[in-house]
PAMI-551365 format. One record per atom (N, C-alpha, C, O): z, x, y. Coordinates in steps of 0.001 Angstrom, whole numbers, plus 524288, in hexadecimal, padded with zeros to 5 digits. Each point is the difference from the previous one (the first is absolute). Layout:
BEGIN
ZXY ...
//
This chain:
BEGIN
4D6EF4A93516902 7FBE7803177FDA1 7FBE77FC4E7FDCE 800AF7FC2A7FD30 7FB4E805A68048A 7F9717FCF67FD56 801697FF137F9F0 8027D803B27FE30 7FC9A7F8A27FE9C 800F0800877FAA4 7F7AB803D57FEB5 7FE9C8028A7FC29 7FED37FC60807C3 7FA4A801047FE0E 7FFCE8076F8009C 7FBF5802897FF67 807D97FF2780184 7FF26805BE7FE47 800748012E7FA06 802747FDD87FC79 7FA3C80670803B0 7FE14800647FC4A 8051C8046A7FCF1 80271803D78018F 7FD697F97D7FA1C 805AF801C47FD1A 7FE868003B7F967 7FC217FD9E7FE6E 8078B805AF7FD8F 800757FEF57FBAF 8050C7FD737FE0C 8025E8030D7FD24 7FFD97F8BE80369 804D77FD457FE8E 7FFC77FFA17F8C3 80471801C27FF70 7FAF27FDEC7FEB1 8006C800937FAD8 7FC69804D17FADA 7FBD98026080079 806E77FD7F7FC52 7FD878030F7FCA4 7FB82801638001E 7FEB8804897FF0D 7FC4A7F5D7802C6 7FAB0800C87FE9D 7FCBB800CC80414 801ED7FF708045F 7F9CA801AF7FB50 7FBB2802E1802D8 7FEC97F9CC80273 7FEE27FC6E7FCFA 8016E802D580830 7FE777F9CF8014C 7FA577FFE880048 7FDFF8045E8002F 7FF617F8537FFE2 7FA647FE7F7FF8A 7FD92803518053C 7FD15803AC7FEF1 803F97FB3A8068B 7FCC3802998031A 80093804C77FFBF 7FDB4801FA803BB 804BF801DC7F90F 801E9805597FFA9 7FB84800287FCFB 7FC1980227801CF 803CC7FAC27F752 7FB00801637FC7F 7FA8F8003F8037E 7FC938035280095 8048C7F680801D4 7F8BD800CD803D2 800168050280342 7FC42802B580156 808267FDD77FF84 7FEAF804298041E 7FCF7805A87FF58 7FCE480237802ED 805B47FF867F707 7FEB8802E87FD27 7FCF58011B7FD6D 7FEB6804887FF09 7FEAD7F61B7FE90 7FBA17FF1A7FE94 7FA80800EA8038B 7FBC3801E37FEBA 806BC7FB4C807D2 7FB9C8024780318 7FF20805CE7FFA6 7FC3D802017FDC6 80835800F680506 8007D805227FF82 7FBB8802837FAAE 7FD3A803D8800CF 802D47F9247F987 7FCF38028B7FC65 7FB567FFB78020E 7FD8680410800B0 8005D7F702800B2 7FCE07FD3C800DC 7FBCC804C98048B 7FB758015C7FF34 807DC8001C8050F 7FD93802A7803ED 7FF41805047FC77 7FC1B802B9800BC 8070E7FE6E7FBEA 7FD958063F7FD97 7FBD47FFCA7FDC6 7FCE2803A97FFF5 802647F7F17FDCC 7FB25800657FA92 7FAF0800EA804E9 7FC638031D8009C 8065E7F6F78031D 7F9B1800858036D 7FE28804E18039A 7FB998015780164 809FE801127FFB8 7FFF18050F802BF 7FAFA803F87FCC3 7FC0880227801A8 8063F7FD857F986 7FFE88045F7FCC9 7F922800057FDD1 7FCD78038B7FF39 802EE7F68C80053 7FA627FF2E7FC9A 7FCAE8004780664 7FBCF7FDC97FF2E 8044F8039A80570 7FE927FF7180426 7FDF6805358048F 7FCCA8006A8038E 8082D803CA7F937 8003680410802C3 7FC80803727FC62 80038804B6800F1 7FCB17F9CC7FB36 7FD9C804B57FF2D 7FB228036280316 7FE397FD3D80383 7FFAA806E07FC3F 7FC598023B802A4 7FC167FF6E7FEF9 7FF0B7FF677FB53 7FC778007A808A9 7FAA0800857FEE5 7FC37802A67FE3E 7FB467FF61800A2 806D3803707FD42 7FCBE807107FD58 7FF887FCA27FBD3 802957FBF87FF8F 7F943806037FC76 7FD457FFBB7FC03 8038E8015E7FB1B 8007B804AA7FEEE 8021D7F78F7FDF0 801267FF197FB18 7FF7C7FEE27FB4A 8011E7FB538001B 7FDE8805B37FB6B 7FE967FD727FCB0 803897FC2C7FC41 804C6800787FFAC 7F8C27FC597FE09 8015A7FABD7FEC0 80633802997FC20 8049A7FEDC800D1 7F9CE803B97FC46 80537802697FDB7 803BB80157803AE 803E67FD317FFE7 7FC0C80700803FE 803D18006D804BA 802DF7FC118029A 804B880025800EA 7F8A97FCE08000E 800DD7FBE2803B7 803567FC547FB7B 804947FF728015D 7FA7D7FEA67FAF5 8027A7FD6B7FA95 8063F802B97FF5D 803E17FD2A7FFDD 7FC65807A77FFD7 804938046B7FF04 804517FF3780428 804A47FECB7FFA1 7F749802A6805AB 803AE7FCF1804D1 803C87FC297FEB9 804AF7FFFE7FEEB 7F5BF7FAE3801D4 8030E7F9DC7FF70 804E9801927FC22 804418009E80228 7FB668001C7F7EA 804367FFD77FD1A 8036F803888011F 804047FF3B7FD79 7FC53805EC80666 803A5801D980130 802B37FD06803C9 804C87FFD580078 7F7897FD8480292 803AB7FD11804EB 802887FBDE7FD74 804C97FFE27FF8E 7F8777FCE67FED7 8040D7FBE47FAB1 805AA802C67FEC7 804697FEE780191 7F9CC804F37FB2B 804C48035F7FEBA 804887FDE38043E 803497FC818005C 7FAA580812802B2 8057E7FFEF80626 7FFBD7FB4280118 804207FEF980240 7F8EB7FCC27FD6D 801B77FA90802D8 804897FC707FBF9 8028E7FC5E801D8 7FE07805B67F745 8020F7FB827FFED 8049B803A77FC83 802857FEB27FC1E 7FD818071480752 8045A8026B80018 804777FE73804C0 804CD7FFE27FFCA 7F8237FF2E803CE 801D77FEA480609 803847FA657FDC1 804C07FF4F8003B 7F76D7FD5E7FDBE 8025D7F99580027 8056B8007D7FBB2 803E97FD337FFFC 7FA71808A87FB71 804A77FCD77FD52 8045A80326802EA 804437FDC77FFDA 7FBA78080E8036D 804DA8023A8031C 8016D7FA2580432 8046280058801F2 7F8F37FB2C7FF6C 801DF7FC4E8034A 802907FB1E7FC5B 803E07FDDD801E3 7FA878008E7F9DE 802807FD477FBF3 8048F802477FF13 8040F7FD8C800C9 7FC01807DA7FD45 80744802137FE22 801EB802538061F 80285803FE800E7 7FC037F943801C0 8035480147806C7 80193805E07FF28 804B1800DF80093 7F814803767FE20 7FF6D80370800D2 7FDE5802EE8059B 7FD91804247FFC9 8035B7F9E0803FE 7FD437FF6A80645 7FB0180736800EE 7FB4D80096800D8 80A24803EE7FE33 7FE09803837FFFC 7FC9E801E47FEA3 7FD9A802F2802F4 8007A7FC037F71C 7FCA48009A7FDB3 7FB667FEBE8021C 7FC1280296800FE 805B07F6797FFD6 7FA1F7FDF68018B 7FEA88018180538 7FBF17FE7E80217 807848049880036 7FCB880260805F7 7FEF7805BE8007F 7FEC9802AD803CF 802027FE697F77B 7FD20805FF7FF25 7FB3E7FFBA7FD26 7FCE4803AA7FFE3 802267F64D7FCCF 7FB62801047FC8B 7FCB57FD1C80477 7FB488008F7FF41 805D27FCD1804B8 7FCEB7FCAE8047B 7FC47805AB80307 7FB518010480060 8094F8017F80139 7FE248050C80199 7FC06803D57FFA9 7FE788036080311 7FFAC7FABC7F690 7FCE7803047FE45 7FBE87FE337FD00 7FD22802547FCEB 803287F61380566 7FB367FDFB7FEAD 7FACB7FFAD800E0 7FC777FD387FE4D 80402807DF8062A 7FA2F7FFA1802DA 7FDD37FC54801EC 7FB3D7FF547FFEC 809B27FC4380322 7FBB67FDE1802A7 8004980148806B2 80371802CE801D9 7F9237FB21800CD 8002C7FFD280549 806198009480199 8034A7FDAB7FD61 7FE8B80637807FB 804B98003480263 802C27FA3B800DA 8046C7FE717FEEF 7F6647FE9F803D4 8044D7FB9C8023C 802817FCFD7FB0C 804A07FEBB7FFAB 7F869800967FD78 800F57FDA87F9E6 805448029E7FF92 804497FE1E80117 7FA8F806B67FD11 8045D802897FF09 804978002480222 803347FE767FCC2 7FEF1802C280790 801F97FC8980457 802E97FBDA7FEE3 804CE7FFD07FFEC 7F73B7FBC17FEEE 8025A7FA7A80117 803C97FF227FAD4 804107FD6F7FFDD 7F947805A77FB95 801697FFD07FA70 805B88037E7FF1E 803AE7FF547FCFA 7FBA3803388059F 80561802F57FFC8 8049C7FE73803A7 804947FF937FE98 7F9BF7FFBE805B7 804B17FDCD803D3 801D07FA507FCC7 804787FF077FE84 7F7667FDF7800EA 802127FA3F7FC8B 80531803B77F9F6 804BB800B17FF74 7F765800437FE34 80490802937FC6A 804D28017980182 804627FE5E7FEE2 7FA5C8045D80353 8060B801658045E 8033F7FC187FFBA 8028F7FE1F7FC63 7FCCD80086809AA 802A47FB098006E 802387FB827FBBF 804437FDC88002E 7F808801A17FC60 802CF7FCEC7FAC8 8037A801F27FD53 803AE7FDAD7FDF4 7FB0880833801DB 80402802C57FC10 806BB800B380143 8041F7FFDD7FD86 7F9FD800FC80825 8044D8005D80425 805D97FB2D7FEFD 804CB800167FFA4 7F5767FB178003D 804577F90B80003 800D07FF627FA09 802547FC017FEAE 7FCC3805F47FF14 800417FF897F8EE 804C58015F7FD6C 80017803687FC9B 806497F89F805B5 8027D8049C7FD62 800D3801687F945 8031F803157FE07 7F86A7F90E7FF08 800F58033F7FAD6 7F94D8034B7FE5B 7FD30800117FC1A 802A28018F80799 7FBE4805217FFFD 803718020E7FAD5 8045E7FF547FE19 7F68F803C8800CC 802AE803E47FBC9 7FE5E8063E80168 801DC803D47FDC3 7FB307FC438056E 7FED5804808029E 7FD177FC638055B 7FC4E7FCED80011 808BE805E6805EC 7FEC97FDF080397 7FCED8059B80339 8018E8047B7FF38 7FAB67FA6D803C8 7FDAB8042880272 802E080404804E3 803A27FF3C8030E 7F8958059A7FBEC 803FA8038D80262 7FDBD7FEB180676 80316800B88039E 7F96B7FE0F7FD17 800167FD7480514 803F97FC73803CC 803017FC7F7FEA4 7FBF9805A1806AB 803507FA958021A 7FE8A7FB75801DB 7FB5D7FECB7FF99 808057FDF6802A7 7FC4D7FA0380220 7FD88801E180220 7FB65800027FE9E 80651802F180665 7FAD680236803E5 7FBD8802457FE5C 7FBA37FF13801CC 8054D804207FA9E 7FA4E8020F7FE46 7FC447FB257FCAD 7FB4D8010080023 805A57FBA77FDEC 7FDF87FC7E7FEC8 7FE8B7FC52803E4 7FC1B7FD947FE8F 805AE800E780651 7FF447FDDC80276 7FBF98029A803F2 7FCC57FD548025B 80399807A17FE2D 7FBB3801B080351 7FD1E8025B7FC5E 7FF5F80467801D2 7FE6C7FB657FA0B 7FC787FF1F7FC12 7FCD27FC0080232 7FC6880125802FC 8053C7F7627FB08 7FD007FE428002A 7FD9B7FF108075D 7FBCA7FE7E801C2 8085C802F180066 7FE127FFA780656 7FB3D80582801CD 7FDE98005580452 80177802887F84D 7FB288032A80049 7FB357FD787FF13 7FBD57FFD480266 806AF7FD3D7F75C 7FB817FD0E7FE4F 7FDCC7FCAC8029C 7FB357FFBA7FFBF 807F47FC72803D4 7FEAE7FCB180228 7FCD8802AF807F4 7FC747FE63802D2 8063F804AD7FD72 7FC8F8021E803CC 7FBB2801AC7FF13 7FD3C800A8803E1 800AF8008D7F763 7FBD9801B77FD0A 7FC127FAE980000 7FB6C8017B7FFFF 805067F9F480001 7FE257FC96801DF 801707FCD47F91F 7FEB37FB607FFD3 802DC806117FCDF 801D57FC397FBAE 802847FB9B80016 8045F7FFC580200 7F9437FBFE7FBD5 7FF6C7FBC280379 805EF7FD257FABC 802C37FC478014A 7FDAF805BF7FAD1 804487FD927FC33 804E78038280204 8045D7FF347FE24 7FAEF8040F80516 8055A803188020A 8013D7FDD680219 8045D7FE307FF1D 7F88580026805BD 801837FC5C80612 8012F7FAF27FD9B 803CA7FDEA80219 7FAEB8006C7FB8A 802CD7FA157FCA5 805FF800D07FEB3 803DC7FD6E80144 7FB7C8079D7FB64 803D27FF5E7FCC9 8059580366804FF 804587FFB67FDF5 7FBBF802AC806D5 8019C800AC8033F 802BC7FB1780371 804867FF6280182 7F6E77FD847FF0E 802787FB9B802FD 8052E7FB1D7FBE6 804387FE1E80155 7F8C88017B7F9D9 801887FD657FDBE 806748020F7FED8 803BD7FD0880095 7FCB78081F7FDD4 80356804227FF78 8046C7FE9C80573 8047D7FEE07FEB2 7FA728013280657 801EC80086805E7 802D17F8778001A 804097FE0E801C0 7F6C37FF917FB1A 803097FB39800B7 804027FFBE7FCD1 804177FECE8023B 7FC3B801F37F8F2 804FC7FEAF7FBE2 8043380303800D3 8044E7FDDE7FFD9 7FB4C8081C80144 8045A803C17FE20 7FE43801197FBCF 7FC377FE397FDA0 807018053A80140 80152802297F9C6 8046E8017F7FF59 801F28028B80397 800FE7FC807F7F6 806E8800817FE2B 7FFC98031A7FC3E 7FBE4800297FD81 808768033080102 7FF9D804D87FD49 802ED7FCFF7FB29 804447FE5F80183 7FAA7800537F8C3 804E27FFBC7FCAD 8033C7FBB2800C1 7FF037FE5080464 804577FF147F988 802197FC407FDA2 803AC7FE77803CA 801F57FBAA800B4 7FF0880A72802C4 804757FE4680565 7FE038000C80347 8025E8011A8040B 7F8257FDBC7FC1C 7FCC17FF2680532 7FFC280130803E8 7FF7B7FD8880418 8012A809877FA5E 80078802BE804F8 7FA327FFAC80498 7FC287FF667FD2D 8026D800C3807A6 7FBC37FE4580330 7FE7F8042F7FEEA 8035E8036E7FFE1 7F7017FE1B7FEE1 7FD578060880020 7FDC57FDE880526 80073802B4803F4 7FCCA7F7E27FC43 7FCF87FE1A804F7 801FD7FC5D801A3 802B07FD907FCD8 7FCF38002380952 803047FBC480010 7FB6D7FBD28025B 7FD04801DF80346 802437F88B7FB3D 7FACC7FEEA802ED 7FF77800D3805D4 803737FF8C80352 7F96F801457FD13 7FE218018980752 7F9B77FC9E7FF73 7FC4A801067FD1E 804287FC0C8059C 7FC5B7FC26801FF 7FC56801A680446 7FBFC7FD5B8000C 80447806388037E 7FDA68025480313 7FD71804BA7FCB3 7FB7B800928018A 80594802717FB20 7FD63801CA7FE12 7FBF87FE027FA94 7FBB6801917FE7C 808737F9BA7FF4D 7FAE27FCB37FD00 7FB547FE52801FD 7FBDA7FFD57FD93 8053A7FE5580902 7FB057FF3E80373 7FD12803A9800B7 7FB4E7FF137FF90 805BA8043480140 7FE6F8065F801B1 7FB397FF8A7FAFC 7FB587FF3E800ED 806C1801597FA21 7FD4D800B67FCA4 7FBD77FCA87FE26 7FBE28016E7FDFA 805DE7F94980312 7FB347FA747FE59 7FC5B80000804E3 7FC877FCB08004A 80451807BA8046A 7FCAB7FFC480430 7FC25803D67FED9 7FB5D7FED680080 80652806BA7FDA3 7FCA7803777FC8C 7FD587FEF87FAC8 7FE49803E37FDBF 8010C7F7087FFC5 7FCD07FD067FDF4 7FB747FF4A80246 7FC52800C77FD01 8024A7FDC08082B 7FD0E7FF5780150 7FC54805BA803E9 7FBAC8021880018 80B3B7FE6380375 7FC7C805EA801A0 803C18054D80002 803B3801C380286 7F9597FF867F981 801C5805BE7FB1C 802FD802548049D 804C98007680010 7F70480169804FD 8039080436803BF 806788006080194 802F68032880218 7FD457F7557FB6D 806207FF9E80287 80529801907FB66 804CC7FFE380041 7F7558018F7FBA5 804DD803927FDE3 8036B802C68001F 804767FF647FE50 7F8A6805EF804EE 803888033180430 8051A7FD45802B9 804A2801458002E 7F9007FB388017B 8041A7FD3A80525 8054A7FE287FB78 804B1800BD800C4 7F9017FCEA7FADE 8048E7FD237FB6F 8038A8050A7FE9E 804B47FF3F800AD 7F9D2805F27FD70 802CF803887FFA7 8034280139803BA 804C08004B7FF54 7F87F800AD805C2 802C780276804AD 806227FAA18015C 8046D80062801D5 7F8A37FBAE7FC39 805937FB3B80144 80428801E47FCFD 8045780108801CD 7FA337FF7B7F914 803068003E7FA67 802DE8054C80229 804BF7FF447FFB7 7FA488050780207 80148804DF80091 8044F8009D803A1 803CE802C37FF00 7FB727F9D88069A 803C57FFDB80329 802DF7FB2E7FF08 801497FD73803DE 8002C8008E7F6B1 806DD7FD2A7FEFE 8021F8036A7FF56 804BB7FFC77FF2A 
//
């Protein structure tokens, strides 16, 4: 077995789990401060917004600090931002919550639905999905402390995916691989 799958072996949240998560915030704020509309607002409205979206954003980060998974993919849900965002933000949640075994609330989702989350996203042409897909295809991912395989690395589909880096169309084709193992 790869020791580079991605695993939680001890008590603590390992560092690329925090970055990871941190990105994940990272894409909401920009989602969020990004997706608003073009109709005519006034400076008060638009102010009320921002601090409501604040609100839900650093409601989201602290349901991902107390590994509350569920939470933070129901308040993702309803951050208003763009689908693919949304998408990428929730399937990632997923999947972490999934390998976390001291979650404290693990999501009612499954791998698959998290996984074809962010593979929407990334057919969507989201360019941190298709990263985080390939990168994902190269390592694996291990469930918990007994390292059960949720993924196992597949190298043909890590290619698949660092090839849709360059040309988006071949996303389809990365799913359709992934679909018939």
């Amino acid at each position: 077995m790869r020791q580079s799958l991605r695993s939680f072996n001890d008590g603590d949240i390992p560092l690329r789990v925090i970055l990871n998560l941190l990105l994940i915030f990272i894409v909401l704020i920009a989602g969020c401060a990004g997706s608003g509309s073009t109709s005519t607002v006034t400076a008060s409205e638009q102010k009320k917004s921002i601090n409501d979206q604040e609100k839900v954003n650093h409601k989201i980060l602290d349901s991902l600090q107390s590994r509350r998974y569920a939470d933070a993919i129901q308040l993702s849900r309803t951050a208003g931002m763009p689908k693919a965002e949304t998408d990428f933000a929730v399937g990632e949640i997923i999947l972490q919550g999934l390998a976390d075994p001291d979650a404290t609330q693990y999501p009612v989702e499954s791998f698959d639905d998290g996984l074809a989350l962010i593979e929407a996203s990334a057919m969507a042409g989201h360019r941190q999905a298709i990263s985080s897909l390939a990168a994902t295809f190269y390592t694996g991912i291990r469930q918990g402390r007994e390292g059960v395989v949720l993924i196992a690395p597949n190298p043909q589909l890590s290619e698949c995916w660092n090839a849709t880096k360059v040309k988006k169309e071949l996303a389809s084709s990365c799913v359709q691989m992934r679909l018939k193992k």
